[in-house]
PDB file of N, CA, C and O in Angstrom:
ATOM      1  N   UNK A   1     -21.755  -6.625 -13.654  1.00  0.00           N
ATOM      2  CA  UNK A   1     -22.618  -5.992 -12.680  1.00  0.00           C
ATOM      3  C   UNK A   1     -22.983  -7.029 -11.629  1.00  0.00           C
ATOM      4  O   UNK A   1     -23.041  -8.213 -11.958  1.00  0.00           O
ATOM      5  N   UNK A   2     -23.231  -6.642 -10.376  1.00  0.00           N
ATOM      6  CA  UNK A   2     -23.380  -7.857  -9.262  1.00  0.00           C
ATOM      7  C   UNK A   2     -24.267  -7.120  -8.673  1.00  0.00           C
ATOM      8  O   UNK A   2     -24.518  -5.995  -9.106  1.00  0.00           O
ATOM      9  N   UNK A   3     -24.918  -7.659  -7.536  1.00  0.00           N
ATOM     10  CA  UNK A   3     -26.147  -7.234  -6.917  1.00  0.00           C
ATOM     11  C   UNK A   3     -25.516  -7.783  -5.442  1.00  0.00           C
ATOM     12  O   UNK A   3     -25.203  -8.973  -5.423  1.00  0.00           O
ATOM     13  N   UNK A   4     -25.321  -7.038  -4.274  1.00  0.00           N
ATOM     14  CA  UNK A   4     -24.879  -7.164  -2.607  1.00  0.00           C
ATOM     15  C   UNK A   4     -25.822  -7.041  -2.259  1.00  0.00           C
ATOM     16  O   UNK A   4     -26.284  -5.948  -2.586  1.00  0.00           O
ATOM     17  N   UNK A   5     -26.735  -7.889  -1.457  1.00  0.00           N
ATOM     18  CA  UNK A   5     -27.529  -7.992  -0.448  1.00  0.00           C
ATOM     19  C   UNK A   5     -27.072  -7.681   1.015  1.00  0.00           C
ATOM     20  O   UNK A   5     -26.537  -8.636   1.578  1.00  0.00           O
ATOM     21  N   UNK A   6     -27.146  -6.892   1.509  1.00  0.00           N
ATOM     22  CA  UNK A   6     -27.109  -6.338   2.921  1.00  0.00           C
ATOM     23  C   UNK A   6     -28.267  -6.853   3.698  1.00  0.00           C
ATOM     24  O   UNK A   6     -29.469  -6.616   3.580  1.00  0.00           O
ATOM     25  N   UNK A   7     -27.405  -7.858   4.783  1.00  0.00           N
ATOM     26  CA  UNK A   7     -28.905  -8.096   6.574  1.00  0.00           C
ATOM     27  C   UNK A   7     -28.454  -7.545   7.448  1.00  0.00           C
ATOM     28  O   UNK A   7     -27.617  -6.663   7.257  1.00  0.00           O
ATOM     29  N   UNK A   8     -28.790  -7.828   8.448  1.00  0.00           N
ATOM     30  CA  UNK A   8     -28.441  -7.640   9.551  1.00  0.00           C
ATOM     31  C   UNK A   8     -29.513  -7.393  11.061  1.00  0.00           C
ATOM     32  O   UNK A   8     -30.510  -6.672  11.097  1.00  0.00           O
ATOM     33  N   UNK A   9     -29.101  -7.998  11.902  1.00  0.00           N
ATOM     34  CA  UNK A   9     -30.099  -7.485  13.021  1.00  0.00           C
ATOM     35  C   UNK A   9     -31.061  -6.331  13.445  1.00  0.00           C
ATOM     36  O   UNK A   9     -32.154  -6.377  14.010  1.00  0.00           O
ATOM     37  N   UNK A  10     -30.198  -5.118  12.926  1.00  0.00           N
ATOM     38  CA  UNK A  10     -30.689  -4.089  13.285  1.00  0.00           C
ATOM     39  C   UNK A  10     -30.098  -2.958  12.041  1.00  0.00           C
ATOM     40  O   UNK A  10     -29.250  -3.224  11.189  1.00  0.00           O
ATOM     41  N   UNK A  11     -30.790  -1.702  12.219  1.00  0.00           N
ATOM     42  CA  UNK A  11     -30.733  -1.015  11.392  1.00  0.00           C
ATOM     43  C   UNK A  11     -29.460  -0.598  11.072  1.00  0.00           C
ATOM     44  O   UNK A  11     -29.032  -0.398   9.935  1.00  0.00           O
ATOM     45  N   UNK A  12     -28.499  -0.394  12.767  1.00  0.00           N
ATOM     46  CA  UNK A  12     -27.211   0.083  12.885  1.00  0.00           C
ATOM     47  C   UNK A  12     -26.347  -1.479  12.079  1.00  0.00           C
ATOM     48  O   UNK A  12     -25.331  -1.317  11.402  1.00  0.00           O
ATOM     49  N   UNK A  13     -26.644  -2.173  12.190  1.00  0.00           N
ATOM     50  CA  UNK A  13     -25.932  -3.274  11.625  1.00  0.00           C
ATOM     51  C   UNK A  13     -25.405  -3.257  10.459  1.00  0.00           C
ATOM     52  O   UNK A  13     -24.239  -3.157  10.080  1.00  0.00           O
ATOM     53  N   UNK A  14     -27.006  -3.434   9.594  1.00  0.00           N
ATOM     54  CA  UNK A  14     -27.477  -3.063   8.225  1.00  0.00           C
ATOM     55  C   UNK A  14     -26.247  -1.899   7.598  1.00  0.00           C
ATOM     56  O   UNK A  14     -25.477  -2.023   6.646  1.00  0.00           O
ATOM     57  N   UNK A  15     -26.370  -1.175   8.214  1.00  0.00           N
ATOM     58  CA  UNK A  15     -25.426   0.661   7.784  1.00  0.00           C
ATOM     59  C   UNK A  15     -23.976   0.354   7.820  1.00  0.00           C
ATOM     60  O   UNK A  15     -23.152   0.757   6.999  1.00  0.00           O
ATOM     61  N   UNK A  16     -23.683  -0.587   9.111  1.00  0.00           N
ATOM     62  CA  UNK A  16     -22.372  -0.844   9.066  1.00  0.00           C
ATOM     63  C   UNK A  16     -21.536  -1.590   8.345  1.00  0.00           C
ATOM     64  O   UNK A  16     -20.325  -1.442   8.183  1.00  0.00           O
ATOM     65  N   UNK A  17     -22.564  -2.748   7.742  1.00  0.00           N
ATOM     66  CA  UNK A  17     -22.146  -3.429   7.094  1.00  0.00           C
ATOM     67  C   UNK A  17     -21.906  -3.125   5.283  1.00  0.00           C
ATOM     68  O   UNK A  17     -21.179  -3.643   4.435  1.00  0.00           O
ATOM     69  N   UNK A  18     -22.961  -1.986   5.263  1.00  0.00           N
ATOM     70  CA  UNK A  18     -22.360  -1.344   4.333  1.00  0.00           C
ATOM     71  C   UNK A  18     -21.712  -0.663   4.150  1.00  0.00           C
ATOM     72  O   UNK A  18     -21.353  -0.460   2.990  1.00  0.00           O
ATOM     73  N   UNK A  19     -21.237   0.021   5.150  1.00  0.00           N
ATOM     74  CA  UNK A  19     -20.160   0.966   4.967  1.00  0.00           C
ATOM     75  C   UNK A  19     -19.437   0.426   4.498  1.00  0.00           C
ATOM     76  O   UNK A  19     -19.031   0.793   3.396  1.00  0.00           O
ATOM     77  N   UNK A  20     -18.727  -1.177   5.379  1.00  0.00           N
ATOM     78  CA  UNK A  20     -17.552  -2.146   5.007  1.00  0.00           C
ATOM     79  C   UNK A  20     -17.519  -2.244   3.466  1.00  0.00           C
ATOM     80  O   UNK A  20     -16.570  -1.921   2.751  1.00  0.00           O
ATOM     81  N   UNK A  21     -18.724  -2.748   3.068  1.00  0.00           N
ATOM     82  CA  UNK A  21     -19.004  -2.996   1.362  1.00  0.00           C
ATOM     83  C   UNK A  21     -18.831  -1.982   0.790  1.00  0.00           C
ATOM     84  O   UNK A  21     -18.506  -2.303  -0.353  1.00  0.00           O
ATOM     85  N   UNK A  22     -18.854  -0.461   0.918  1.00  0.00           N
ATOM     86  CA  UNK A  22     -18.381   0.398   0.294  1.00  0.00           C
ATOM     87  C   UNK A  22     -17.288   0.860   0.135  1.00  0.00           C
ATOM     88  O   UNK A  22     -16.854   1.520  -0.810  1.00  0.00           O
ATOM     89  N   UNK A  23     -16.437   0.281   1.755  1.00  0.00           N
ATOM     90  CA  UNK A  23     -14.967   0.680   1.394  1.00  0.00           C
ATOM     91  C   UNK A  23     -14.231  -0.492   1.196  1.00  0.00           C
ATOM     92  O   UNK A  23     -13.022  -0.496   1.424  1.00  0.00           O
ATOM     93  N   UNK A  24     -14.830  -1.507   0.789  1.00  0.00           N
ATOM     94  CA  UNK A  24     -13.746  -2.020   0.093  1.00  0.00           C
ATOM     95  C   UNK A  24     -14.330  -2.237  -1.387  1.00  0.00           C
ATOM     96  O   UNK A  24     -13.487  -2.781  -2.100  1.00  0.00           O
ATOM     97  N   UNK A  25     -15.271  -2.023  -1.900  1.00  0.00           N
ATOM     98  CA  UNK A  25     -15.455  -1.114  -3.256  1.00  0.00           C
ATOM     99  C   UNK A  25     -14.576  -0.754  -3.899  1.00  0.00           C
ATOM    100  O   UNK A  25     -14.021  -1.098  -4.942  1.00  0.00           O
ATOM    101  N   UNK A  26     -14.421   0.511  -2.671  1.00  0.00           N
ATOM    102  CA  UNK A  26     -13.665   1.563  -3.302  1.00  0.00           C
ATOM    103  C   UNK A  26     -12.074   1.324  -3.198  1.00  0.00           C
ATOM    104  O   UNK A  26     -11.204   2.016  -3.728  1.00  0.00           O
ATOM    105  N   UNK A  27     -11.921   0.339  -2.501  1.00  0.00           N
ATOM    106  CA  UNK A  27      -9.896  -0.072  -2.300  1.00  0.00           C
ATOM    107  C   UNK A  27      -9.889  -0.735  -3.522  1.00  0.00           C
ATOM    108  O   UNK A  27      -8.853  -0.661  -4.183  1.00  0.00           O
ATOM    109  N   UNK A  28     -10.872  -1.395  -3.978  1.00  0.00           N
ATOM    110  CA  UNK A  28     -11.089  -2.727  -5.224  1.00  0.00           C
ATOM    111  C   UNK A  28     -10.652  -1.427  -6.603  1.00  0.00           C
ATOM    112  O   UNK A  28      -9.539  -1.186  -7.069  1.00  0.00           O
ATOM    113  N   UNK A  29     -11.624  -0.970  -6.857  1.00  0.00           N
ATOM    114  CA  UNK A  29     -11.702   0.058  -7.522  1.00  0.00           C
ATOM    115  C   UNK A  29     -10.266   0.971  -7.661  1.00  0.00           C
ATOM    116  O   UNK A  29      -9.907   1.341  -8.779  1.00  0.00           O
ATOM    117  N   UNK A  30      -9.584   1.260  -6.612  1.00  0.00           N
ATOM    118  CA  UNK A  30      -8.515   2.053  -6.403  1.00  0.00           C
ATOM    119  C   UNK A  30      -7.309   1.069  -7.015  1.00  0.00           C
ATOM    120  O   UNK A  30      -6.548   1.235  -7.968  1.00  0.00           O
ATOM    121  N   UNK A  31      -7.437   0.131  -6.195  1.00  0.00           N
ATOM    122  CA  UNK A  31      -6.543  -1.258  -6.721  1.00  0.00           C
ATOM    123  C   UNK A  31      -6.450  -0.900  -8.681  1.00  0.00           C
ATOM    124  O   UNK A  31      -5.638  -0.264  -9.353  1.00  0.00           O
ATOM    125  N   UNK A  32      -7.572  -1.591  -9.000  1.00  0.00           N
ATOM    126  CA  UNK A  32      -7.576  -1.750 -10.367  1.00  0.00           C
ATOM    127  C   UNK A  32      -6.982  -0.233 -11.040  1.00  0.00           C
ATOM    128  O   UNK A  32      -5.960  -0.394 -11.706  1.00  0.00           O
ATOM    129  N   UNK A  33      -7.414   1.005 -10.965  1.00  0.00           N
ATOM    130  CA  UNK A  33      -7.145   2.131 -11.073  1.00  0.00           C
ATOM    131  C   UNK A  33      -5.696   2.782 -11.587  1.00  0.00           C
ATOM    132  O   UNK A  33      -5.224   3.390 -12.547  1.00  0.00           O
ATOM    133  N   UNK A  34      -5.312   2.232 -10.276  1.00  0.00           N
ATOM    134  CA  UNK A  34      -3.625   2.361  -9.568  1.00  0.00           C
ATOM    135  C   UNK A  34      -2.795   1.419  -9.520  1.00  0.00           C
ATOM    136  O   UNK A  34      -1.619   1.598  -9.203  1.00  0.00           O
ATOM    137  N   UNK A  35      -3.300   0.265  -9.834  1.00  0.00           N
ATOM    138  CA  UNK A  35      -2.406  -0.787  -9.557  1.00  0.00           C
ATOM    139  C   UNK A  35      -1.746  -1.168  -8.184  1.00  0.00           C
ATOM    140  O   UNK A  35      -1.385  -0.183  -7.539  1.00  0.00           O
ATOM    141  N   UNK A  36      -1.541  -2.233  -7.673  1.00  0.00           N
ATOM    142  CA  UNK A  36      -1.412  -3.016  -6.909  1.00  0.00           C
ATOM    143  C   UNK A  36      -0.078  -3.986  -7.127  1.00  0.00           C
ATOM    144  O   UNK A  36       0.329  -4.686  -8.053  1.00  0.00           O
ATOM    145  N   UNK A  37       0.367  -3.675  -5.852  1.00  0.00           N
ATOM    146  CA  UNK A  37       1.872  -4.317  -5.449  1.00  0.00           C
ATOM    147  C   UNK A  37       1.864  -4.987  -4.489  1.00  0.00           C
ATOM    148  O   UNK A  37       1.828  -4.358  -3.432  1.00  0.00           O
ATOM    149  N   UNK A  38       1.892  -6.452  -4.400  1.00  0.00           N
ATOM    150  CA  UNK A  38       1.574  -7.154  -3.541  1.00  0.00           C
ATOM    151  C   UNK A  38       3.117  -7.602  -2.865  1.00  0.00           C
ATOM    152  O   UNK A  38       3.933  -7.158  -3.673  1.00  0.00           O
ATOM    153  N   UNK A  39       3.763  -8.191  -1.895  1.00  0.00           N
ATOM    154  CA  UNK A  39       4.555  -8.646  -0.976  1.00  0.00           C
ATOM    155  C   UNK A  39       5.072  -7.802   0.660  1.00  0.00           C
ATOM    156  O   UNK A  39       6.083  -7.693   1.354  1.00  0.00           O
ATOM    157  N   UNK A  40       4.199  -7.528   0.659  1.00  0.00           N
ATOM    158  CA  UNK A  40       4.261  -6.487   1.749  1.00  0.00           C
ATOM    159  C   UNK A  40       5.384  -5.358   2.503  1.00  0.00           C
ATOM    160  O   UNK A  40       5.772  -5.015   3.620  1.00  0.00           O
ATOM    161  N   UNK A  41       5.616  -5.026   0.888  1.00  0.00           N
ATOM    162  CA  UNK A  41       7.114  -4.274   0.816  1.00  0.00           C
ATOM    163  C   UNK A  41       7.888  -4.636   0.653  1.00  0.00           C
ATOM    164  O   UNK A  41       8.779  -3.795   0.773  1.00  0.00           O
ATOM    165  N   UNK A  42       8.329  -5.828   0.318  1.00  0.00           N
ATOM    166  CA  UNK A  42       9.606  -6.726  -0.066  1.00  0.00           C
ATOM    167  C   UNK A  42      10.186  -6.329  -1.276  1.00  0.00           C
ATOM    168  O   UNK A  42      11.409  -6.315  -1.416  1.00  0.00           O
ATOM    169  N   UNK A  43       9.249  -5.939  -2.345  1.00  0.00           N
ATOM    170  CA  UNK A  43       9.656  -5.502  -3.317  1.00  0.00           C
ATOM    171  C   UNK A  43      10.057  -4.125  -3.074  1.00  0.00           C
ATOM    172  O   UNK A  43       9.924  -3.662  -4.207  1.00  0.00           O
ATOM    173  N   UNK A  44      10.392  -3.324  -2.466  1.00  0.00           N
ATOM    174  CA  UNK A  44      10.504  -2.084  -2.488  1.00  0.00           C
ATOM    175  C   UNK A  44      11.975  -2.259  -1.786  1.00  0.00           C
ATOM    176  O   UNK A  44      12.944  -1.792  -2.385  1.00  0.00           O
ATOM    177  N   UNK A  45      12.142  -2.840  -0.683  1.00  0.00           N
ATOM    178  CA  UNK A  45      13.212  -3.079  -0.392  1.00  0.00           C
ATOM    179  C   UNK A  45      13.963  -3.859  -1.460  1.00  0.00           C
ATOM    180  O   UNK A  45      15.164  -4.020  -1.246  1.00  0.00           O
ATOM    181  N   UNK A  46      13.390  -4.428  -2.702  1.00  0.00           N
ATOM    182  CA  UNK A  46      14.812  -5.072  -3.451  1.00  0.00           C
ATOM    183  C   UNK A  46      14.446  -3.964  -4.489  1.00  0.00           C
ATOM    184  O   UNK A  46      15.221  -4.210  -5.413  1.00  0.00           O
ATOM    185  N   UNK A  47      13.950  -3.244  -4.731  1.00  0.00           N
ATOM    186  CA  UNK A  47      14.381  -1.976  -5.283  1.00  0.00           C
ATOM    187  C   UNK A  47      15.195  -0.938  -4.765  1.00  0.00           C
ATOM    188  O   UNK A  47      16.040  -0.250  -5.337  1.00  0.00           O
ATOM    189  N   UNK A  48      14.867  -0.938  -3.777  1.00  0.00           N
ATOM    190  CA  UNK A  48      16.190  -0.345  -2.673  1.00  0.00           C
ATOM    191  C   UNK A  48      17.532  -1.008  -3.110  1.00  0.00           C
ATOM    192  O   UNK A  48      18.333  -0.084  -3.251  1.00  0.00           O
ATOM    193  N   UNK A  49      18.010  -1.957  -3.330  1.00  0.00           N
ATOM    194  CA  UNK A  49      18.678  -2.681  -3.330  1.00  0.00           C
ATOM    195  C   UNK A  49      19.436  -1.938  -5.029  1.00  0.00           C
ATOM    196  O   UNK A  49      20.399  -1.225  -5.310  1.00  0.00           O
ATOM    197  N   UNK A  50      18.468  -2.536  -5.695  1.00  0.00           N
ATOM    198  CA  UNK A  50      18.619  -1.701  -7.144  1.00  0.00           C
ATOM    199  C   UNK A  50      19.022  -0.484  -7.096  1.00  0.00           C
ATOM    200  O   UNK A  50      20.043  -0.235  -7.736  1.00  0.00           O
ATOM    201  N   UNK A  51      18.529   0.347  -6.530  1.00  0.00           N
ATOM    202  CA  UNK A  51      19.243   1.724  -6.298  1.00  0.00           C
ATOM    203  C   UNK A  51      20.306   2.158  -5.687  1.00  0.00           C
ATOM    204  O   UNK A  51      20.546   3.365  -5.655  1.00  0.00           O
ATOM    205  N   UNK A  52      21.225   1.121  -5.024  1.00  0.00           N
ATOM    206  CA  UNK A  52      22.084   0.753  -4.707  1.00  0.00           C
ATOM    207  C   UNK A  52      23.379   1.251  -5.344  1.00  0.00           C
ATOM    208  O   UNK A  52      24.205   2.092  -4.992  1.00  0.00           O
ATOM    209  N   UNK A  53      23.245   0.212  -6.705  1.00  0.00           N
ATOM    210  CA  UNK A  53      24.038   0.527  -7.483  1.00  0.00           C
ATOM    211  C   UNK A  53      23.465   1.288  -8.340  1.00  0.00           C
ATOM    212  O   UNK A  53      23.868   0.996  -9.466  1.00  0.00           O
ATOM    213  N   UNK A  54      22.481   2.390  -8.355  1.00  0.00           N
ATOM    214  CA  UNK A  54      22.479   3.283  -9.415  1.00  0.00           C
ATOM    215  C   UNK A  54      23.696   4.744  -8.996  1.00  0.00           C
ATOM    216  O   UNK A  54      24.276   5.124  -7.978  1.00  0.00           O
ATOM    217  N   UNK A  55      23.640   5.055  -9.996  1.00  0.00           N
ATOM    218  CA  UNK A  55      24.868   6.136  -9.866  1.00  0.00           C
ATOM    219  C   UNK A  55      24.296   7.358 -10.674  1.00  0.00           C
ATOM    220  O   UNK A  55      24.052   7.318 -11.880  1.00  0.00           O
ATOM    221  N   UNK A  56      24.078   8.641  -9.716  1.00  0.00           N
ATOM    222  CA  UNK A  56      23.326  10.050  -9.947  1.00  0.00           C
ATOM    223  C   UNK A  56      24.391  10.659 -10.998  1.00  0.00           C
ATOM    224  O   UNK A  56      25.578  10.489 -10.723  1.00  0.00           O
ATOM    225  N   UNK A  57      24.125  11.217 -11.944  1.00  0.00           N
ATOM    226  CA  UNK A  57      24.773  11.920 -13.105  1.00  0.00           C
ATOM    227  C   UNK A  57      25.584  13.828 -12.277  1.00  0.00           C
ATOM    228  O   UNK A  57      26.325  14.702 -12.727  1.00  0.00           O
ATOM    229  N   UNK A  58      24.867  13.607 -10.976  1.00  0.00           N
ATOM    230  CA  UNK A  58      25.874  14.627 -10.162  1.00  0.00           C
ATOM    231  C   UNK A  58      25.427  14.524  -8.960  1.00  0.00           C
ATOM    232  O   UNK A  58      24.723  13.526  -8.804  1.00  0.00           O
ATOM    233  N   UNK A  59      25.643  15.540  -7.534  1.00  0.00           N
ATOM    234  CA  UNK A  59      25.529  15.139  -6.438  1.00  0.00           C
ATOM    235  C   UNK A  59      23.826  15.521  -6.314  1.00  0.00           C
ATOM    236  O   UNK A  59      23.120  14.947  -5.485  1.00  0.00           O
ATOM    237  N   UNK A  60      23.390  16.367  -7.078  1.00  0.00           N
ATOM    238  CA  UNK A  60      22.392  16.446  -6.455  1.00  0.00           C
ATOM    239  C   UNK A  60      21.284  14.941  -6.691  1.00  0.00           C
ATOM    240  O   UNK A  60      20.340  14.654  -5.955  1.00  0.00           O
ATOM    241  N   UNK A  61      21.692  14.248  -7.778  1.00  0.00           N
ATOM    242  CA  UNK A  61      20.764  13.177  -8.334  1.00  0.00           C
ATOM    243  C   UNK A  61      21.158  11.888  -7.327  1.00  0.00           C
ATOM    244  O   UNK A  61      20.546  10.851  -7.068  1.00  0.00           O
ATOM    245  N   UNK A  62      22.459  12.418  -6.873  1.00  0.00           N
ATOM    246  CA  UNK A  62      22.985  11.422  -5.546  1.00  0.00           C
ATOM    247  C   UNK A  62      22.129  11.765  -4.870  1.00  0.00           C
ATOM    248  O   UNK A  62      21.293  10.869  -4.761  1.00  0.00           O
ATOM    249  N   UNK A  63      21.892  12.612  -4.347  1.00  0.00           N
ATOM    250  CA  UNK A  63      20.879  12.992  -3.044  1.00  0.00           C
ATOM    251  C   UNK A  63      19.620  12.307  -3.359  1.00  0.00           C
ATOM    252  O   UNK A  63      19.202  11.323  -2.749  1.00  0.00           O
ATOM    253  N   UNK A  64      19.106  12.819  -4.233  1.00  0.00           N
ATOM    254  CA  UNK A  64      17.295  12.253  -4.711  1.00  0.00           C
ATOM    255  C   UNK A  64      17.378  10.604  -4.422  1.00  0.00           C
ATOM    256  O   UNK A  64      16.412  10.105  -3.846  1.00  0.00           O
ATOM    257  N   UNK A  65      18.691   9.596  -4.866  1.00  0.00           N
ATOM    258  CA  UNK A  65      18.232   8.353  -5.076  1.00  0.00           C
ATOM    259  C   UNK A  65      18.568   8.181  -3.646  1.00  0.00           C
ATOM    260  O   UNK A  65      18.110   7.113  -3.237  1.00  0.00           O
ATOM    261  N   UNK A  66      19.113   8.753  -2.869  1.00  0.00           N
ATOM    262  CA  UNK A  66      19.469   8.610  -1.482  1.00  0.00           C
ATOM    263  C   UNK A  66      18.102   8.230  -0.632  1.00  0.00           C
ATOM    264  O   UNK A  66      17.800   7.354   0.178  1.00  0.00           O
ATOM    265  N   UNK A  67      17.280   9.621  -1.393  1.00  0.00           N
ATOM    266  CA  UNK A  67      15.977  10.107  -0.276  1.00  0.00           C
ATOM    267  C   UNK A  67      15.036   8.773  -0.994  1.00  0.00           C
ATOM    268  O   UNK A  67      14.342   8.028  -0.302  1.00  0.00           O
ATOM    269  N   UNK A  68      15.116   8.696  -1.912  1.00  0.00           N
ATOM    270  CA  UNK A  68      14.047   7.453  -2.188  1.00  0.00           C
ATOM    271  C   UNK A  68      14.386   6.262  -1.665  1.00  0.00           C
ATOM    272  O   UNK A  68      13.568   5.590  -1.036  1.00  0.00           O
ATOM    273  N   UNK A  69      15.471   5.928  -1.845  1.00  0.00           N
ATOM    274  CA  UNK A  69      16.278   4.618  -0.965  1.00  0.00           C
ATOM    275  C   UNK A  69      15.708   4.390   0.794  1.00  0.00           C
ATOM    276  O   UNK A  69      15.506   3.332   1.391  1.00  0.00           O
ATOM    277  N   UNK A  70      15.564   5.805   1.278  1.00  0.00           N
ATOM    278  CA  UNK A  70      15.420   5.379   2.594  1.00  0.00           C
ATOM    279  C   UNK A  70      14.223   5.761   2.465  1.00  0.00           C
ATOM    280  O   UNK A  70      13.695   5.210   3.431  1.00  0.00           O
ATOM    281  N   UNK A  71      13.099   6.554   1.728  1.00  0.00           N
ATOM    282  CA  UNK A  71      11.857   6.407   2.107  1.00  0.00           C
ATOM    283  C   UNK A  71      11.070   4.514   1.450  1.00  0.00           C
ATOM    284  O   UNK A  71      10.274   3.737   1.978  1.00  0.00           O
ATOM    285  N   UNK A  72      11.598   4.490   0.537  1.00  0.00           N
ATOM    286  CA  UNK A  72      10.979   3.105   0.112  1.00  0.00           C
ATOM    287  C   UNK A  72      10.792   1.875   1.163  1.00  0.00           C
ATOM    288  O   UNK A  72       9.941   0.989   1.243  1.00  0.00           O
ATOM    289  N   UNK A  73      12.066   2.222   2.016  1.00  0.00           N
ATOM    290  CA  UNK A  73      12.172   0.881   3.340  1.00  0.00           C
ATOM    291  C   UNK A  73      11.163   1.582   4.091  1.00  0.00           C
ATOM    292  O   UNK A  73      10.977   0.764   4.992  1.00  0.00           O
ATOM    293  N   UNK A  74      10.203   2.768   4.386  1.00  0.00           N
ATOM    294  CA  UNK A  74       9.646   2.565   5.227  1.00  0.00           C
ATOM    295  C   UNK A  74       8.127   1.616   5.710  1.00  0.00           C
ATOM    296  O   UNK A  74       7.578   1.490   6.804  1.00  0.00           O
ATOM    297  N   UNK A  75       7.770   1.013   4.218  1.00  0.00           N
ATOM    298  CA  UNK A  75       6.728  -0.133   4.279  1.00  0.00           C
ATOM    299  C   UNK A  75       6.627  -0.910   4.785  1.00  0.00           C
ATOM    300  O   UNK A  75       5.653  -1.593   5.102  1.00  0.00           O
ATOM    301  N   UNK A  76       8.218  -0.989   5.068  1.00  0.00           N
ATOM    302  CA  UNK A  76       8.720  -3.172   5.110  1.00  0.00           C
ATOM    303  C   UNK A  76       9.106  -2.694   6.615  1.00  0.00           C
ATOM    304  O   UNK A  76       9.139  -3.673   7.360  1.00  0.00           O
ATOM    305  N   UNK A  77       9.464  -1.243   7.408  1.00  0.00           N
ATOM    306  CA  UNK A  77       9.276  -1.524   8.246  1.00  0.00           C
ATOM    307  C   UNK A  77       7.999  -0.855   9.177  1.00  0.00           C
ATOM    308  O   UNK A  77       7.752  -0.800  10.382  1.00  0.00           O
ATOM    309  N   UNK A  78       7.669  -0.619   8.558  1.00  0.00           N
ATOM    310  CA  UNK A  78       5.712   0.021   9.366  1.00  0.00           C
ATOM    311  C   UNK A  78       5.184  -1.344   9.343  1.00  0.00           C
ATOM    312  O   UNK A  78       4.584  -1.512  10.404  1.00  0.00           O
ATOM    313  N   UNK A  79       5.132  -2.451   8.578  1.00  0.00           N
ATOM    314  CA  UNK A  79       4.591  -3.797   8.505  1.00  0.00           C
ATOM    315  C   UNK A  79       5.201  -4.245  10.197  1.00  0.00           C
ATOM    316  O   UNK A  79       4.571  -4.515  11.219  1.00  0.00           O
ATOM    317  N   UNK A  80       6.590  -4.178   9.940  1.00  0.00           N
ATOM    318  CA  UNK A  80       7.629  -4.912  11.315  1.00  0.00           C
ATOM    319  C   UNK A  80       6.808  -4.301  12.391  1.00  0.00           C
ATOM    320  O   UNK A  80       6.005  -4.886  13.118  1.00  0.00           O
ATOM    321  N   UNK A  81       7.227  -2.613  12.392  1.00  0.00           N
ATOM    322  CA  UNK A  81       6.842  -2.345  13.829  1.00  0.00           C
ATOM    323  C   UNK A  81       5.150  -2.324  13.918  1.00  0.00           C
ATOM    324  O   UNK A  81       4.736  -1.660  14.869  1.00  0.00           O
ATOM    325  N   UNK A  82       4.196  -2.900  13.138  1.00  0.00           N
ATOM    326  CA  UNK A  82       2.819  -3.056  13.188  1.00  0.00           C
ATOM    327  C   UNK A  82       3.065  -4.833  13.793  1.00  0.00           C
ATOM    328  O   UNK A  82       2.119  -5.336  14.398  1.00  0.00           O
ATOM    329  N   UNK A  83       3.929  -5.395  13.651  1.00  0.00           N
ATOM    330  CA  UNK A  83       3.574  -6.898  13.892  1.00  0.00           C
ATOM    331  C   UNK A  83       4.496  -7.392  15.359  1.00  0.00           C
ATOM    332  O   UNK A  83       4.711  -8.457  15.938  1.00  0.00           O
ATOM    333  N   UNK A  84       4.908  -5.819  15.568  1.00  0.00           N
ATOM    334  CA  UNK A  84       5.496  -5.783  17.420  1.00  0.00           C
ATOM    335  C   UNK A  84       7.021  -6.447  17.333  1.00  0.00           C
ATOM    336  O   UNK A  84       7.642  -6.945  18.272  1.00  0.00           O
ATOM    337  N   UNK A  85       7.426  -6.328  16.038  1.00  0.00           N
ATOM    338  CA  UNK A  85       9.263  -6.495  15.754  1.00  0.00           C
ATOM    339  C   UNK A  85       9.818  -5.670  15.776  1.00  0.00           C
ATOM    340  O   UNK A  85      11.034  -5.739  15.593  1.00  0.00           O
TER     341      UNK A  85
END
């Protein structure tokens, strides 16, 4: 159990600054929850990679590892086009 002390100049301050403390609470909380994958998609792209050589037991299971293959890269590049690459 911990105890957050909130200051601030003004009342609007005070509020804002807790809001911050509440949402990252709740990412903390979500984190632990859900678990947490840290490298900023790198790993998803070498799972991509892994799926590579997986091989679907017919076409339609071809298709599924297809659609995951190209949705998984879209982390590693929402990071890129967030950092103006």
């Amino acid at each position: 159990v911990a105890v957050i002390r909130v200051g601030g100049a003004t009342e609007v301050e005070v509020r804002e600054k807790k809001d911050r403390i509440d949402d990252a609470m709740n990412a903390t909380r979500a984190a632990v929850a859900e678990g947490i994958l840290p490298g900023g998609g790198v790993a998803l792209l070498r799972a991509g990679r892994a799926l590579k050589k997986l091989k679907g037991g017919n076409e339609d299971q071809q298709v599924g590892i297809a659609i995951v293959r190209k949705a998984i890269t879209w982390p590693a590049r929402q990071i890129a086009i967030n950092a103006g690459l």
